[in-house]
C-alpha positions as CSV (number, residue, x, y, z in Angstrom):
1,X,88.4,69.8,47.7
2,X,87.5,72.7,45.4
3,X,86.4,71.5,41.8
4,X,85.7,74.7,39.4
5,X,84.8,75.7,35.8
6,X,84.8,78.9,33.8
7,X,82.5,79.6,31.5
8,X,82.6,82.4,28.9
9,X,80.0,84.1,27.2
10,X,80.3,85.9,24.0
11,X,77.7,88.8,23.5
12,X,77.2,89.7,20.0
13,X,75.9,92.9,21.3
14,X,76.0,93.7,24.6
15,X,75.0,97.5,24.4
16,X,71.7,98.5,25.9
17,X,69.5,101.4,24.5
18,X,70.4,104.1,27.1
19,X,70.3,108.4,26.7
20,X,72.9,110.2,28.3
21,X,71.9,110.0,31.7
22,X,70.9,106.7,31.9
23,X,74.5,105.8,30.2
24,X,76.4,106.7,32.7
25,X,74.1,104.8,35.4
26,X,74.5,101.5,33.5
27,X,78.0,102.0,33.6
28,X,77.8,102.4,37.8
29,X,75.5,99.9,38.3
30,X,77.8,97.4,36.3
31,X,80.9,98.4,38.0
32,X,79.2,97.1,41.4
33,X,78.1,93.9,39.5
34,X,81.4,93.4,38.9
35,X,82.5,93.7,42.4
36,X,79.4,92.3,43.8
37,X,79.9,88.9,42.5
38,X,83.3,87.4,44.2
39,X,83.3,83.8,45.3
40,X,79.6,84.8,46.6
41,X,77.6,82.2,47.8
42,X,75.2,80.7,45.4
43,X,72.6,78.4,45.8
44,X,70.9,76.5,42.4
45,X,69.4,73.3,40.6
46,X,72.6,71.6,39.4
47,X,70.3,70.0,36.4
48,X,66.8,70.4,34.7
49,X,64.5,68.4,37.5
50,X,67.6,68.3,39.8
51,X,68.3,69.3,43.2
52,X,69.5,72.7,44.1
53,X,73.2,72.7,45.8
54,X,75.7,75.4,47.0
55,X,78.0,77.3,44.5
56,X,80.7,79.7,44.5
57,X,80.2,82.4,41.9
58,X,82.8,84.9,40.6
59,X,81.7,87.2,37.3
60,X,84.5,88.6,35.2
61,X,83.0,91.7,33.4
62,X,86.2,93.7,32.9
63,X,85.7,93.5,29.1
64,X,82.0,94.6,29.1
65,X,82.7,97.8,31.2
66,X,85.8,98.3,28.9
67,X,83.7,98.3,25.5
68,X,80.7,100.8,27.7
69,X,83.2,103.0,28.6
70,X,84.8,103.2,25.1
71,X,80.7,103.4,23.7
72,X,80.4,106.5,25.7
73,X,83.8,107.5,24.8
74,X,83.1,107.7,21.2
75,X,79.5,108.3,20.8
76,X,78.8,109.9,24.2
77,X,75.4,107.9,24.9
78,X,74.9,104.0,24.3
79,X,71.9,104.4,21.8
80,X,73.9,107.2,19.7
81,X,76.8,104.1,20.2
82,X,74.6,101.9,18.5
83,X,73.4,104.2,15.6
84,X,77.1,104.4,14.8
85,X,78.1,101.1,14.8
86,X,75.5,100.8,11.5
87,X,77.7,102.8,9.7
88,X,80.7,101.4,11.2
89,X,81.8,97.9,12.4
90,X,84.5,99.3,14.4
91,X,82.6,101.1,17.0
92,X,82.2,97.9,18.9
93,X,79.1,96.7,20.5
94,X,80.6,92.5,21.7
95,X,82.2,92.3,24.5
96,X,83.0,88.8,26.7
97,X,81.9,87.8,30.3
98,X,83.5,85.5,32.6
99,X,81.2,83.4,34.8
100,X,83.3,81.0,37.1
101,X,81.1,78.4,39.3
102,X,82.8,76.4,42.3
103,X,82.0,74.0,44.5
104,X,83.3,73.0,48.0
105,X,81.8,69.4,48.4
106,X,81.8,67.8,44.8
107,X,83.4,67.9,41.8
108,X,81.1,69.6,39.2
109,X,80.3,67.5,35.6
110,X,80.3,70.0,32.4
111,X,76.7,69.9,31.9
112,X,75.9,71.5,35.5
113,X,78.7,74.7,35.5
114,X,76.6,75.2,32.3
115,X,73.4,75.0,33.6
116,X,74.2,77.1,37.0
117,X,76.0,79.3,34.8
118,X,72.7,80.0,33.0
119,X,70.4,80.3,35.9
120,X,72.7,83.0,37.2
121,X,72.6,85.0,34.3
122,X,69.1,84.6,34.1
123,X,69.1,85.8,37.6
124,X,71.6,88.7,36.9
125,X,69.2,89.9,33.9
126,X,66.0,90.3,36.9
127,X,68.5,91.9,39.4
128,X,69.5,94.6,36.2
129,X,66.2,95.1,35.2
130,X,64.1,95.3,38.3
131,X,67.3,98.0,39.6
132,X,67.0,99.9,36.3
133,X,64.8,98.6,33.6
134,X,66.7,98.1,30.2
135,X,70.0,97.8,32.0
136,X,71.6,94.6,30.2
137,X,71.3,93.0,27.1
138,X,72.7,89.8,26.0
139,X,72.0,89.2,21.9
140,X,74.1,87.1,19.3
141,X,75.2,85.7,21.9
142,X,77.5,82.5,22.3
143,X,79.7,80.5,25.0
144,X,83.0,79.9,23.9
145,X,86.1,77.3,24.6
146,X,86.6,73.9,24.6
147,X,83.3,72.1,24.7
148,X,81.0,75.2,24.5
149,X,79.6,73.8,21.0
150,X,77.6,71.4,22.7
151,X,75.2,74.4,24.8
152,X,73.3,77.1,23.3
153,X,73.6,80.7,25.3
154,X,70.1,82.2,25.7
155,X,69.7,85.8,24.5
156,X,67.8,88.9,26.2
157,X,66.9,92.2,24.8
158,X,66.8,95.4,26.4
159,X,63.9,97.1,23.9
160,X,60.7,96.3,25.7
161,X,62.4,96.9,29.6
162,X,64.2,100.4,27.8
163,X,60.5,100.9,26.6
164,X,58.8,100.6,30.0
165,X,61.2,103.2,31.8
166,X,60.8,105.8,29.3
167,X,57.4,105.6,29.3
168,X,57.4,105.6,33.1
169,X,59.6,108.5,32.7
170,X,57.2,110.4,30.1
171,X,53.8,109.6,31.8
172,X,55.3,110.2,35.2
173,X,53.5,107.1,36.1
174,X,54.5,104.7,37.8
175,X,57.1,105.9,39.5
176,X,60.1,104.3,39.0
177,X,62.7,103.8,41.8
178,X,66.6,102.8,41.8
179,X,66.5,100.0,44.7
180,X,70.2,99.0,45.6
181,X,71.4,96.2,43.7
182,X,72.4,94.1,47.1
183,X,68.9,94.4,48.3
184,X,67.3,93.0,45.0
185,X,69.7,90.0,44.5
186,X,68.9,89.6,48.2
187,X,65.4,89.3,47.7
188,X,65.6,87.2,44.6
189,X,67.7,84.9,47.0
190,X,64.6,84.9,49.6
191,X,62.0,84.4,46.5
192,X,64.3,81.2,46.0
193,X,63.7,81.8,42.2
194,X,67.0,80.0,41.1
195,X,66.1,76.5,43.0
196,X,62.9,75.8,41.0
197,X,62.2,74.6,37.4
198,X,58.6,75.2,36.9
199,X,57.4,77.9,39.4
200,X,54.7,77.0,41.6
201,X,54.6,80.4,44.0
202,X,53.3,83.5,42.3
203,X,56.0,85.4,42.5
204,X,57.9,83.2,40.7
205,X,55.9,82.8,38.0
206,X,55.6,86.6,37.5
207,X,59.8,86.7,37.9
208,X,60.3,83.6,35.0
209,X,57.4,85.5,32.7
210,X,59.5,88.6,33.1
211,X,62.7,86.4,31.4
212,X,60.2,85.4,28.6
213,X,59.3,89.3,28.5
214,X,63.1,90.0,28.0
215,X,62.9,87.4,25.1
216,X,60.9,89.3,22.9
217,X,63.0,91.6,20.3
218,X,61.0,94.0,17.9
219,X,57.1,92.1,18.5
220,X,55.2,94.0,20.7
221,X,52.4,91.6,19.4
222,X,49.3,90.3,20.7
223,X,51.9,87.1,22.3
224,X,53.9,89.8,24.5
225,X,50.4,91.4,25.4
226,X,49.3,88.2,27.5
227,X,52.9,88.0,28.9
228,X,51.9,91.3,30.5
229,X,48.7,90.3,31.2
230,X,49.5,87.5,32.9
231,X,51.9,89.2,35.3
232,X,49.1,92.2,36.1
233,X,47.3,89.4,37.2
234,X,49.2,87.4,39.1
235,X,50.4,90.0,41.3
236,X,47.1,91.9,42.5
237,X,45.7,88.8,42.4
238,X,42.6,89.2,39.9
239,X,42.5,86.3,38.0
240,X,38.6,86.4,37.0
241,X,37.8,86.9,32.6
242,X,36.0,90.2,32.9
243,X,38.6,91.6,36.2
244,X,39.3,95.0,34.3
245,X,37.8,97.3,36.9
246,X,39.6,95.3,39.5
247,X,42.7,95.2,38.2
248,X,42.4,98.3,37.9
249,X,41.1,99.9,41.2
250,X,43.8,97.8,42.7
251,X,46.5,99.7,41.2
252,X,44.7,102.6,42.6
253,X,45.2,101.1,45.8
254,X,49.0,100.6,46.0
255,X,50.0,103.4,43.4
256,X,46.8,106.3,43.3
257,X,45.2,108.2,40.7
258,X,46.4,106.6,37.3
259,X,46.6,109.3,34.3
260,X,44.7,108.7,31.4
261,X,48.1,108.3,29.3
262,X,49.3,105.4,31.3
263,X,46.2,103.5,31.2
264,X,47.0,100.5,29.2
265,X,44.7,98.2,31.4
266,X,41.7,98.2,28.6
267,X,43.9,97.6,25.3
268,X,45.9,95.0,26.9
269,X,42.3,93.3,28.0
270,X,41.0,94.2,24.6
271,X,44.0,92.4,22.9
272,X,43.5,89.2,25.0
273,X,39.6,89.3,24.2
274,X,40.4,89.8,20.1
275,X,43.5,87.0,20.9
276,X,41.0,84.1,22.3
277,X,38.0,84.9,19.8
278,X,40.8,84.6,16.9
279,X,40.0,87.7,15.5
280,X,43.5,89.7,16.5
281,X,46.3,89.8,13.6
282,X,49.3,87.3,13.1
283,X,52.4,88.9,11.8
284,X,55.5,87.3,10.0
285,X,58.5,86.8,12.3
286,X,60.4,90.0,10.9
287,X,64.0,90.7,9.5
288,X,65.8,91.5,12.6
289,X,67.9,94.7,11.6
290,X,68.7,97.9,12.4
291,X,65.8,99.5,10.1
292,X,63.4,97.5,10.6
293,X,62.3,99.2,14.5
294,X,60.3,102.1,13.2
295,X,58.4,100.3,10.8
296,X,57.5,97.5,12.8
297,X,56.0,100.3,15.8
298,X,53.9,101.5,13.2
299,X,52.4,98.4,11.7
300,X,49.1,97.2,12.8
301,X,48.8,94.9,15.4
302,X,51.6,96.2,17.5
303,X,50.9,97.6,20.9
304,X,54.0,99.4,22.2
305,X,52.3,102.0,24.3
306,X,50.1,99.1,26.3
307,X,53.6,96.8,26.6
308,X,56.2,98.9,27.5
309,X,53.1,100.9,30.2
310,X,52.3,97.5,31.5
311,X,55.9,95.9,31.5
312,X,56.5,99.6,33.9
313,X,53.8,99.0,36.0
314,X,55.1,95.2,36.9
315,X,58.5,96.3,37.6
316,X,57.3,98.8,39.8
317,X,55.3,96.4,41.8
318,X,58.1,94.5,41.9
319,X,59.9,97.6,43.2
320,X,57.2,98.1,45.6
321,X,57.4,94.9,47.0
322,X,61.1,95.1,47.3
323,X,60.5,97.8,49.3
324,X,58.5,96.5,51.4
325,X,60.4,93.2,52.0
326,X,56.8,91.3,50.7
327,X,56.5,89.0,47.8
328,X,53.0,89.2,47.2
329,X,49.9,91.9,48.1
330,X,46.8,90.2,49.7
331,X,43.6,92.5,48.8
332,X,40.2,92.5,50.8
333,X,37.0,94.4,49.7
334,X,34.6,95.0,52.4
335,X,30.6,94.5,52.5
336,X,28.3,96.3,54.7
337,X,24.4,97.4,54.9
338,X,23.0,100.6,55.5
């Protein structure tokens, strides 16, 4: 006996910042996401502090490559899109996705197609991002139908991620790469990140502080700094108060000779130092609007060139390690007397 649900997802705005080549990428790597997931295998908790089962998921997201194909249509580039849709409410930004969980052995209670429903988006946004950083957003976002008042949709932006690839792209460091998107959700799959709650291995715990990276909308505040941080050093394991020079002679190891542009390694420690001694500024949650970007970059306390470098150099560890078919780097330093 088959027992399934749909559920449905309403995204308020659902275009990512994107120029014109990275435009008509999102729209590619979407139109395999769409294909991708078909009554494919699934494996997840069925409850906070439950037990992970098998699932059948299926992902209707017909509507959301029909509204980026009309945003390119009209404005030519998603972030041109989104300057127009200031001016006018027609040029669409919302689109609807379609997330349909099964199951083969029980019949499934409300409460869990929610909650697998929202572990596989949260896998979907890793999958994006890691593939091509900045790739999805999901804001103003709510589920829809009968029963959907009772569970509140979680909402991702695509500022920072958009952020770290162009600054990849500028410093021409890191080097960003385009891993398939089958190989990443495969390796997500192997990490086991959407069995666990609270993760214990490393690499989870740098793959859920990603999602709370995601989070963030305009703040690139002192909070979003240790975010960073604490990914950095998780994943070349240097998790001593004064590892700076380790840190950063480990990213010599794996990526070479890091150009003074992209070294964001002593502001982001600097930020943490001013953060613990309670001496770094506090801002006011700000007015979420369209005019409010600029203003925030330039007021004091932000650190957009250390975030969106650091968030870069994660994802392309992550990359790396993809690569590789590893989930974490072990590091050795060497003594000897002469």
């Amino acid at each position: 006996m088959t027992s399934s649900a749909t559920i449905n997802l309403h995204i308020g705005n659902a275009i990512p910042h994107a120029n014109d080549n990275d435009t008509g990428k999102i729209i590619a790597l979407w139109q395999h996401i769409g294909s991708f997931f078909d009554q494919r295998s699934f494996t997840a908790l069925s409850a906070i502090n439950g037990k992970a089962r098998p699932y059948q998921i299926s992902l209707d997201a017909g509507p959301l490559l029909k509204i980026m194909d009309t945003a390119r249509d009209q404005s030519n580039t998603f972030s041109a899109h989104q300057k127009a849709h200031v001016g006018d409410a027609d040029k669409a930004v919302d689109a609807v996705v379609s997330i349909t969980v099964s199951s083969n052995n029980h019949a499934l209670e409300e409460v869990e197609s929610y909650q697998v429903a929202t572990v596989f988006l949260q896998q979907l946004i890793l999958a994006a991002n890691i593939v091509m950083p900045g790739s999805m957003q999901i804001l103003n976002a709510h589920f829809t139908g009968t029963g959907a008042h009772r569970f509140e949709a979680q909402n991702f932006d695509s500022r920072i991620l958009y952020g770290a690839r162009r600054t990849a792209v500028y410093n021409d460091w890191p080097k960003l790469g385009a891993p398939a998107f089958d190989t990443v959700w495969a390796w997500l799959e192997n990490c086991e990140t959407s069995t666990v709650d609270t993760a214990i291995r490393d690499i989870n715990k740098v793959l859920f502080t990603l999602l709370k990276v995601a989070e963030q909308r305009h703040e690139y505040s002192a909070r979003t700094v240790l975010l960073v941080m604490y990914q950095l050093e998780v994943l070349l394991d240097s998790r001593h108060a004064n590892s700076l020079e380790r840190i950063r002679s480990r990213t010599r190891m794996i990526f070479g000779n890091i150009p003074e542009a992209a070294d964001c390694f002593t502001e982001l420690y600097e930020v943490r130092h001013n953060l613990f001694n309670a001496n770094q500024p506090v801002h006011r949650p700000p007015l979420i609007c369209h005019s409010t970007g600029k203003a925030l970059r330039e007021q004091i306390g932000q650190h957009n060139s250390a975030v969106e470098a650091g968030t870069a150099l994660v994802i392309a560890l992550l990359q790396d390690l993809i690569a590789n078919n590893a989930q974490r780097y072990e590091f050795s330093e060497s003594f000897s007397r002469q």
